[in-house]
C-alpha positions in Angstrom: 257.0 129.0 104.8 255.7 132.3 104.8 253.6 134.1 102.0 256.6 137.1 102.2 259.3 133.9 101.7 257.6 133.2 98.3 257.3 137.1 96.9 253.4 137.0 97.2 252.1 140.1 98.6 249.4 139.2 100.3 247.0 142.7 101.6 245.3 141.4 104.4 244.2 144.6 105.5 242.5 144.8 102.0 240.6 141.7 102.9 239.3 142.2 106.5 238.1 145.8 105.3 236.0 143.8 102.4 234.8 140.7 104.7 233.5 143.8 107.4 232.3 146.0 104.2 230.3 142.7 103.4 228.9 142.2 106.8 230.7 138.9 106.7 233.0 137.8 109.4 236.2 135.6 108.8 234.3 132.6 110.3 231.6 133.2 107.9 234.4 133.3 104.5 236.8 130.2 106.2 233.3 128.2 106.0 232.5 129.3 102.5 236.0 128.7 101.1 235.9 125.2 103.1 238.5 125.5 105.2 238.8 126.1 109.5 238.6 129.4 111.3 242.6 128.1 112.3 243.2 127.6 108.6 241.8 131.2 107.5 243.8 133.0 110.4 246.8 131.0 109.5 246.4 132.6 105.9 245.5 135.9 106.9 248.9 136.1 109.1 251.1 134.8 106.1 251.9 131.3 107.4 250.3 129.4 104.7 249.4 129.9 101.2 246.4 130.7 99.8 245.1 128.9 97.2 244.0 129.6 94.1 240.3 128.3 94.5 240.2 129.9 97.8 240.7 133.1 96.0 238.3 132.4 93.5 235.8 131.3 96.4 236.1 134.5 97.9 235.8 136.3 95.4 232.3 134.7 94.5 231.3 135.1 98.1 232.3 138.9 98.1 230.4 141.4 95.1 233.4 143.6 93.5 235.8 142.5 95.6 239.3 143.2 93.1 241.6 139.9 94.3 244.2 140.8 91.9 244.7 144.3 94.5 244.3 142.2 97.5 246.6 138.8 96.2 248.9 140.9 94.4 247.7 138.9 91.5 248.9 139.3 87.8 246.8 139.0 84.5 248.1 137.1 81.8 
């Protein structure tokens, strides 16, 4: 299933311009999140979900980096 599927609006252009603005690679951000470069891609494309500590996890990994803008995310 597909991130669109679901109604998660997922910016990934958001994210590669942060991971590049970082002078991180995707490589670099599927190892710190814990996952395979297969896994990231996978996520970046919108065939798998992201998950909510891998969000978290890049969010440590990048400084200002707003997830809520990239993820589409809502405060409650």
């Amino acid at each position: 299933m597909k991130n669109s599927d679901v109604g998660l609006i997922f910016r990934a252009d958001l994210l590669r311009e942060a991971i590049r603005n970082a002078k991180s690679s995707q490589h670099k951000m599927a190892t710190i999140i814990g996952i395979t470069d297969k896994s990231f891609t996978a996520k970046m494309n919108g065939y798998s979900d992201w998950k909510l500590l891998e969000i978290q996890k890049i969010q440590s990994a990048i400084p200002n980096l707003d997830v809520n803008q990239i993820f589409n995310l809502k405060k409650v």
